[in-house]
Structures are given as C-alpha cells and as structure tokens.
C-alpha positions in Angstrom: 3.4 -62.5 -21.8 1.9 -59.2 -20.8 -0.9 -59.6 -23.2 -1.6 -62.8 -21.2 -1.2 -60.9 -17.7 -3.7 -58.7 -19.0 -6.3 -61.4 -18.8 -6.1 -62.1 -15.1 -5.7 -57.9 -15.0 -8.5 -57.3 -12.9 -8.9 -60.5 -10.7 -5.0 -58.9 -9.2 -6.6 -55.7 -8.8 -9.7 -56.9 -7.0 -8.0 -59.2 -4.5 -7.4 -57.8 -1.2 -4.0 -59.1 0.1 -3.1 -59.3 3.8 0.4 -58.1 4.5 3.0 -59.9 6.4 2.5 -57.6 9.4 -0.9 -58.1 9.3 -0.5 -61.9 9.6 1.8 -61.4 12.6 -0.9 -59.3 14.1 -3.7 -61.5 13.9 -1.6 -64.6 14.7 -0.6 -62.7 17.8 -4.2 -62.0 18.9 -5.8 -65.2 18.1 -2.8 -66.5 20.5 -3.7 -63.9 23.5 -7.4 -64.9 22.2 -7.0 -68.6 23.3 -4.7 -68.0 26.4 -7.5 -66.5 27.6 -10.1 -68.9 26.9 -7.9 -71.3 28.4 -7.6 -69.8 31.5 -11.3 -68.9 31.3 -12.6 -72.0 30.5 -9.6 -74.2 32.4 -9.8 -76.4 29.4 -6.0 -77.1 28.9 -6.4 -79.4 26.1 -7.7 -76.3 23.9 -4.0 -75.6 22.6 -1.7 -77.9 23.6 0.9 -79.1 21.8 -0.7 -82.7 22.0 -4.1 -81.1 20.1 -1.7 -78.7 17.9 -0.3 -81.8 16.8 -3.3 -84.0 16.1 -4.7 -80.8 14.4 -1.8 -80.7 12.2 -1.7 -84.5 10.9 -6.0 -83.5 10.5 -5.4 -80.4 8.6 -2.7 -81.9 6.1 -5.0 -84.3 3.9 -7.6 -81.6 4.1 -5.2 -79.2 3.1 -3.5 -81.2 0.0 -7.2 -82.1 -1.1 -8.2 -78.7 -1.3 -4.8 -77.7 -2.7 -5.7 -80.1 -5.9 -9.2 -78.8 -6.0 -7.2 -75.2 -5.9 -4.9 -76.2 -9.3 -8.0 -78.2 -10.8 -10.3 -75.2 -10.8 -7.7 -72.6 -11.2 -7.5 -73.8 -14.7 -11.7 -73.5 -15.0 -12.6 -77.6 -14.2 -14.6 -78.3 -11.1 -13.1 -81.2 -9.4 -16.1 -83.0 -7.2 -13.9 -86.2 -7.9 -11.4 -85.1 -5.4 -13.1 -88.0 -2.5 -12.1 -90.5 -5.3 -9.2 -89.4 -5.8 -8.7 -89.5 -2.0 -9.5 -93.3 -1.8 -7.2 -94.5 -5.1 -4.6 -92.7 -2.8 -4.9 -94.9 0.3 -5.1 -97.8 -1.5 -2.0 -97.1 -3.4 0.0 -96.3 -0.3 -1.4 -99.2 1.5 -0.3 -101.9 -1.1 2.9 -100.1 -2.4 4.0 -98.7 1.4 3.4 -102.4 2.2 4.7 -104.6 -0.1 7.6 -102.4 -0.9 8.4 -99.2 0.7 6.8 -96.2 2.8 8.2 -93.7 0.4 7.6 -95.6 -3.0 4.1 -95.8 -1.0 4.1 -91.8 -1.2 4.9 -92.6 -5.1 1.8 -95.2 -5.4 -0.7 -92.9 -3.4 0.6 -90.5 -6.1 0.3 -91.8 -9.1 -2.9 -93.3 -8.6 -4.3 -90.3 -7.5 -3.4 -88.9 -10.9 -5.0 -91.3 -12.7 -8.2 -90.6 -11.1 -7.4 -87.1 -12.1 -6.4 -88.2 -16.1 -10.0 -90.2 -16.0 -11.3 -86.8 -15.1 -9.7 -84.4 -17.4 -10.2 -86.7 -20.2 -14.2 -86.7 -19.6 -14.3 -83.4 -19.1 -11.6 -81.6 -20.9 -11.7 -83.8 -24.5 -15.2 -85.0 -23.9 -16.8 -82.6 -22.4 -18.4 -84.2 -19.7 -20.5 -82.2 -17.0 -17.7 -81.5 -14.3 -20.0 -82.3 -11.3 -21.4 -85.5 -13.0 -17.7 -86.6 -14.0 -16.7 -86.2 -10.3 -19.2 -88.0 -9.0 -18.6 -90.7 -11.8 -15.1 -90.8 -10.4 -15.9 -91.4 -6.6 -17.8 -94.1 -7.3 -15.8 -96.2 -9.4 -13.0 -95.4 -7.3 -15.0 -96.5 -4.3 -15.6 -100.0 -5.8 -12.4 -100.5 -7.5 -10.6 -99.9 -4.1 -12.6 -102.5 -2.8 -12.0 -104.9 -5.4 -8.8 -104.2 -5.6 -7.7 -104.2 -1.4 -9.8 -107.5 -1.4 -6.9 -109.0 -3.8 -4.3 -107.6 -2.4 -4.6 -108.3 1.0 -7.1 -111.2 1.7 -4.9 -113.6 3.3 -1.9 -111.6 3.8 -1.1 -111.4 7.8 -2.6 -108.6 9.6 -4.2 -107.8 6.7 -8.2 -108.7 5.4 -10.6 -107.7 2.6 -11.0 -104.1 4.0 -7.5 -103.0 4.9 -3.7 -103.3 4.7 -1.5 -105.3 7.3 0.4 -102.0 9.5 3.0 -100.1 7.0 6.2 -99.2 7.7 6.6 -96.1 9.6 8.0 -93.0 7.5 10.8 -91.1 9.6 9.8 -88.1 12.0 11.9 -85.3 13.4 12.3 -84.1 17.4 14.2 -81.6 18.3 15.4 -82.8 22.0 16.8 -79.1 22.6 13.7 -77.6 22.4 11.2 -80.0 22.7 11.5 -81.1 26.4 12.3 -77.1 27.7 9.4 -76.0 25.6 7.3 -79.2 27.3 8.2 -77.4 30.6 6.9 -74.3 29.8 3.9 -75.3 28.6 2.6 -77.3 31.8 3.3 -74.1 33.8 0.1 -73.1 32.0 1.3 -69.3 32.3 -0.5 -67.0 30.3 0.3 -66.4 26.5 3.7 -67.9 27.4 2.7 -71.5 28.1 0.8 -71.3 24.7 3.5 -69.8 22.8 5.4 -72.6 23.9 3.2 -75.6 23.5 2.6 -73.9 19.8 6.1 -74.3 18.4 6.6 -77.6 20.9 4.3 -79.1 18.1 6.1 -78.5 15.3 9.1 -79.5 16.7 7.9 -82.9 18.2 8.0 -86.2 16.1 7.0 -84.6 12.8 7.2 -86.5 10.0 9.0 -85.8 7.1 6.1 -86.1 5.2 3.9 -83.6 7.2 7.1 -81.0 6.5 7.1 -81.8 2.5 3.2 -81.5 2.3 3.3 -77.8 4.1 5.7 -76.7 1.4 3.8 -78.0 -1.1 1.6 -74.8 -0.2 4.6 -72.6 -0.8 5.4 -74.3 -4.1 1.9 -73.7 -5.0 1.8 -70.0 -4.1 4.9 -69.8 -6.0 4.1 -71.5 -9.4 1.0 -70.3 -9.9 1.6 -66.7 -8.8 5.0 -66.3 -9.7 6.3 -67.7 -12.8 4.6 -67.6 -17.1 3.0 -71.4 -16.3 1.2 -70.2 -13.4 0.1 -67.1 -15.0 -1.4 -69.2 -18.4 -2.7 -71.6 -16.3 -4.9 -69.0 -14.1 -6.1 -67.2 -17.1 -7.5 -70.7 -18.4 -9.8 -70.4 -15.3 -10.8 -66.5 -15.8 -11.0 -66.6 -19.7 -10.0 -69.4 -22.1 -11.3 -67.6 -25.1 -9.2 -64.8 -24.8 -5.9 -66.9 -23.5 -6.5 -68.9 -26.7 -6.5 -65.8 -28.6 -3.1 -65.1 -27.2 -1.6 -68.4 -28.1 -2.4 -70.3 -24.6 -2.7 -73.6 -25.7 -5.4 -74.2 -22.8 -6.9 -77.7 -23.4 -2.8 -78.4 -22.5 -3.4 -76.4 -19.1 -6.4 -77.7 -18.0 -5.3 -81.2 -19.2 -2.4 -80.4 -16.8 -3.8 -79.0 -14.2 -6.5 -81.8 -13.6 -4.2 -84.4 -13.2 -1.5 -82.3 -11.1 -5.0 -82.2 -9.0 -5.4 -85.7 -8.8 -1.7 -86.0 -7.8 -2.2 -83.8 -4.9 -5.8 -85.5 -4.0 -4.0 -88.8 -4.0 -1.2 -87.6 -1.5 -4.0 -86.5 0.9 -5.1 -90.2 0.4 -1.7 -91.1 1.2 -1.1 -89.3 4.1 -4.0 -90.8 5.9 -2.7 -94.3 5.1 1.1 -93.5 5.9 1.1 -90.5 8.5 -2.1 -91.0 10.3 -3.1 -94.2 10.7 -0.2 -96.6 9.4 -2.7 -98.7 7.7 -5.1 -98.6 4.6 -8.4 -99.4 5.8 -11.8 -99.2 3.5 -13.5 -96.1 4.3 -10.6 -94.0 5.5 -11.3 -90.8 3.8 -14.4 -90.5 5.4 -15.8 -87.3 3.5 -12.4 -85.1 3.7 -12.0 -84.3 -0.2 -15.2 -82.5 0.1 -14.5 -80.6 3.3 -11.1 -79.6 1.8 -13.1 -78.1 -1.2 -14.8 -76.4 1.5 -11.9 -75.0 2.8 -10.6 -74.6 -0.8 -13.7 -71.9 -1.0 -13.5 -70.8 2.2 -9.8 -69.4 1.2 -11.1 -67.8 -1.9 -9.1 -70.3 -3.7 -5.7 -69.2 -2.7 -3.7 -71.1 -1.0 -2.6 -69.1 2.2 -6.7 -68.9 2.4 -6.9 -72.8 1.9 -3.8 -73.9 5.1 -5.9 -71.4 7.4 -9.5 -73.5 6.4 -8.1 -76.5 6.7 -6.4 -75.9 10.1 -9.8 -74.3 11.3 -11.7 -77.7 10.2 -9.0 -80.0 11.4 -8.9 -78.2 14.6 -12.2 -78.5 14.9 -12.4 -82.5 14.1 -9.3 -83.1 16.6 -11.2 -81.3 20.1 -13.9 -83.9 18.9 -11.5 -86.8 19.0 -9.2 -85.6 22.1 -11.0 -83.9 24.8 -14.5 -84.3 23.9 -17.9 -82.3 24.8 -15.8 -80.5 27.9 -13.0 -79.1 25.5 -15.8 -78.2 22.5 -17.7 -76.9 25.2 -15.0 -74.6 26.2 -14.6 -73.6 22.5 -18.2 -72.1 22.2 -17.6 -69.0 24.1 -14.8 -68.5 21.6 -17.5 -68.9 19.0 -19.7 -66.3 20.2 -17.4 -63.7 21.0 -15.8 -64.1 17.4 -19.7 -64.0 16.2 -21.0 -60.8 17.1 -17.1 -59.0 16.1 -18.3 -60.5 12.5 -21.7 -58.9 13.4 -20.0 -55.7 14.3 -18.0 -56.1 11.4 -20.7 -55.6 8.8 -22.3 -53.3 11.1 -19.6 -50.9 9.6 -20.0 -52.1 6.7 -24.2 -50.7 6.8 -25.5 -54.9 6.7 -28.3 -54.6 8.6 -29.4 -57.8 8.3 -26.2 -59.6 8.6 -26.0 -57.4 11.9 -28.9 -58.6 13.3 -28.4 -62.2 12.2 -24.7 -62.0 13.9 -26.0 -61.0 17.1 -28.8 -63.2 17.6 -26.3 -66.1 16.8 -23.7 -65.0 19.2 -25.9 -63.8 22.3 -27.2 -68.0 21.4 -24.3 -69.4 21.4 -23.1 -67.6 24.6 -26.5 -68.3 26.7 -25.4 -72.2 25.2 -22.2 -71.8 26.6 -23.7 -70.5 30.4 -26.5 -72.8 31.0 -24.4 -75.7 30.2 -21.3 -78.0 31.3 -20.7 -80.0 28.4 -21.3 -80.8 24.4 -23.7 -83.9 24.4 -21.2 -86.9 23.0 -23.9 -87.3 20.0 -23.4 -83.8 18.9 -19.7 -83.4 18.9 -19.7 -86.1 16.1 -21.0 -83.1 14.4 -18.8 -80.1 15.0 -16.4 -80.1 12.3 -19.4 -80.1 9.5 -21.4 -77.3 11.3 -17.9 -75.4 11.4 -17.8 -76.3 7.8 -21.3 -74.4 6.8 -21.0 -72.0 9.3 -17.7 -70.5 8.0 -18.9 -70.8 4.4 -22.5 -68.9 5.5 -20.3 -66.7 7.3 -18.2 -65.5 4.8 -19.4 -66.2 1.4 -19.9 -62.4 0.6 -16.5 -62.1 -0.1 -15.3 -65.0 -2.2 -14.5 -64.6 -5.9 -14.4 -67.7 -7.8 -12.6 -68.1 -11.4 -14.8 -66.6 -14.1 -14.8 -69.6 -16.1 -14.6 -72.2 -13.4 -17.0 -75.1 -14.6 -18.2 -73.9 -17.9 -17.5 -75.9 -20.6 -15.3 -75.1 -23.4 -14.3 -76.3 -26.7 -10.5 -75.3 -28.5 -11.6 -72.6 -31.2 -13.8 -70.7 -29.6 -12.3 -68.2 -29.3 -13.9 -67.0 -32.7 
C-alpha cells in the first residue's frame, strides 16, 4: 500500500488545495460580488432563487457527465464517448421510467449508460482502440440505436411518437414550508447581501428533487473513494503510471476495466436526469452537446471533483440567464465579466505574465465599454453564451491544470518490463 501511494507521491505534493476557510471566503465574496451587480445593474433575475434553481437542475447532468469523465480518465482512458453515453441514458429512463417506474427509470438510464461504457473499455482497454476514435465510435452508434430503438418503443403509444417518450412519472421533491415562504419574503425585499443570502438557500430548499439531492452526493462519494480509501488510491495510480502500479501488484486492466464502465454509469444518469428531473420526457436530441461541456468542466476543475461541481455550476449558470431572463439579465452579467477579467489580469501581473497582463486588460476594458454603450445581448448571441463561457474559462485558466500522466496512452498488461 505505501509502495502504491508512492506512485501518485508527487501528483499530492503538487496539488494546491483550497482550505475550508478559504471556500467560505470566496463564497462570501462572490455573494457581496453579485448583490452588488444586482443592485447595479437592477437585474433581479441574476440570483434569484427561481435562476438558482434552474441553474441547479442545468448544472447536475453537466456535473454527473463530467464526474464519469473524472473516474474514466482517472484510471488513464479518455472518455470522448461520454455524449453517447448521455443519450443511451435518456432513452433508458424514458422507456423504463415510462413503462414501469421513475426510479427503476434511474436503474435503466443507469445501466445503459454502463453499457456504452463496457463497449468502450472493451475497445480500448482489451483492444486497444484509440480512446478518441472509440468515443466517437460510441456517440454515434448510440445516436442511431436511440433512434431505432425510441421509434419501437414508442410509435403509437399515446403521447408518445418516433422521437420521444409519452410524459414520465414525476420523481418526489422536497419543500421545506418553514423556510421556504419566510425566506421567499426576504428575498423580494431585494435588500442588499441579505435578499441574496436568502433567495440562495430558498433554492435548495424549494421543490428539490430527490434525485437532484442523491446526484450532489454523488460528488462527495466520489471525493471520498477515490481520495480516501486503497481502491481509490490503485485506481489513480493507473492514470499517473500503470507500469509502475503493475510492478506493485495493481492489477490495472481490472481498474481501468472498472473505472470506464463506473463512467458510463455516471454518464448515463446525467442522461437520466434530463429525461426524469428536467424535462419529464425523453425526447431525441435531449442532450444537446452536455457530455462534452461537462468534460470541459471536468478540465476546467483540474479533474477533481470540488473543481468539476464549481465548472459545472458556472456553465449551467450561464445556459439558465440564457433561458430565463434573456439578453437584459446576460447583459447585466457582462460587467461582472470584466471586472473579474482584469483581477485575472492583475493576477498574473504578480505573477511577472506580461503577456497574459496585457491580454487580460484589453479583454476586460472590451467587455466593459460592451457593457456601457449597450442595453441589451442581441437574442442571436445569447444562444451562444454558455459555449464562449466554456472556451473562455478553459483559455483563462489552462496554465494551471495537471492532467493524469498516463491519461490516453495506451497500454498493454506486462509492460511493466
């Protein structure tokens, strides 16, 4: 065992860990950040518990799908398949959520996301497959089997038609009356720091659904098992350096074999979740793109998975002021954008980047002249914001991410010399 912690050794010691208090901290500011943009800007709807809400049930199938591209590549396999995956999930909790039960449709979106993952780890792992060609391999036969398949399943079925599910059962939510309706007081006096404080935990405690609450502690569990216990630590030091866990007596074609299909799983329930949570329907399509943008925000947490919730809050965030309020509320948001700009600028000021100086401050002084000379996000370009969030972040702050040594190279059982 410690010969096998020495492996991951140095990743531990280069990882820069954010204490608890430090979380607070920044939490806290980022809350008197957007009280005052609110009162700025008057744009109400920037964090209200309505748009906390919506940004939650975004963030969740983000989340989960960069949560199994984070056990997937811990273990050294790059998992582009994870849109696939995505899609055998809604499917699965469309006909099983349908036909039988929400739940056993949890179970279905499940379990057919794993199989997307077993197809996977079987080209890759025992085959030896390119991991970006397998992926890719997988989102498009899992594009056309869905479609075959939901064309079966529900072609003449009421409500139902070749591109999407008849509506599924509801799963059960949780309000807390006691604090929901004082809390909904607060919040419309709109007083500073307060009123957002309140509308902030008025979201979490207003019809959430048990499956929203079981996904977010997937994170935990996560965190915990591969950080915490032997498996997690054999299964990370598959990812850094197979040879020398082999050496050890890691048996890592097990591990990755593993961890590629726990991905799947995961992938699958962020298929699910769309299906059951979000839309209470399967419809062709549904995905639309979010296993990629949660391996964006897989990367943009430095795959770990405190990282990965904050990436994919940011990009559902983003995608919900699209939905809800529009070019006034994204509008609002910009000035947010270019203050937080030129701090990054000032931030590698410090840190003698010249050129990322320069580059920060252009950008923000843009954004901010943006932000004065106009009254509104044109309609056709708010369609847009959560993808240009998506690059910017990644441009932003790709100097700093550390991905597994091994993650992607192929590897064969034996190698180890």
């Amino acid at each position: 065992m410690s010969a096998v912690n020495d492996v991951v050794a140095p990743v531990k010691a280069a990882a820069q860990k954010l204490t608890y208090g430090w979380i607070m901290i920044w939490l806290a500011v980022g809350l008197v950040l957007f009280s005052l943009l609110r009162i700025i800007t008057g744009a109400n709807d920037l964090d209200s518990s309505g748009t906390l809400r919506a940004t939650l049930v975004a963030a969740v199938p983000i989340g989960l799908a960069g949560l199994g591209g984070l056990w997937s590549e811990r273990a050294g396999v790059v998992n582009i398949g994870l849109e696939g995956m995505m899609i055998l999930g809604t499917f699965g909790a469309g006909y099983f959520g349908y036909f039988y039960s929400p739940w056993q449709g949890v179970l279905g979106a499940i379990a057919l996301g794993a199989v997307g993952g077993l197809l996977h780890a079987v080209a890759t792992v025992i085959f030896g497959v390119d991991h970006i060609v397998s992926g890719v391999a997988i989102n498009i036969i899992a594009l056309g089997a869905v479609q075959y398949l939901a064309a079966l399943a529900f072609t003449g079925v009421p409500g139902g038609g070749q591109t999407q599910s008849p509506t599924i059962p509801s799963l059960p939510s949780v309000t807390l009356d006691f604090l929901s309706d004082p809390l909904g007081d607060l919040e419309r006096k709109h007083w500073f720091v307060v009123s957002d404080l309140a509308s902030v935990v008025r979201a979490l405690v207003t019809n959430l659904s048990v499956l929203t609450i079981i996904c977010l502690l997937l994170f935990v569990l996560t965190w915990y098992v591969l950080w915490k216990t032997p498996f997690g630590l054999r299964l990370r030091s598959c990812g850094e350096s197979p040879a020398a866990a082999e050496s050890l007596g890691v048996n890592v074609i097990r591990y990755k074999f593993i961890a590629v299909v726990i991905s799947g799983g995961f992938a699958g329930l962020a298929g699910g979740f769309l299906a059951l949570v979000a839309s209470s329907t399967f419809r062709d399509g549904q995905t639309g793109g979010r296993g990629y943008i949660g391996l964006a925000a897989m990367i943009f947490g430095n795959w770990r998975p405190g990282g990965l919730l904050a990436g994919a809050g940011l990009f559902g965030y983003t995608d919900t002021l699209r939905l809800r309020g529009g070019g006034e509320t994204i509008h609002g948001l910009l000035l947010l954008v270019a203050v937080g700009i030129v701090l990054y600028g000032i931030w590698q000021y410090r840190k003698t980047r010249r050129v990322s100086t320069l580059i920060g401050a252009l950008l923000g002084v843009g954004v901010a002249v943006w932000y004065f000379a106009t009254d509104s996000i044109p309609e056709d370009l708010t369609g847009m914001t959560p993808y240009v969030t998506t690059l910017l972040v990644l441009a932003l702050f790709s100097q700093r991410l550390r991905m597994p040594a091994a993650d992607g190279k192929p590897y064969r059982r034996g190698s180890a010399g």
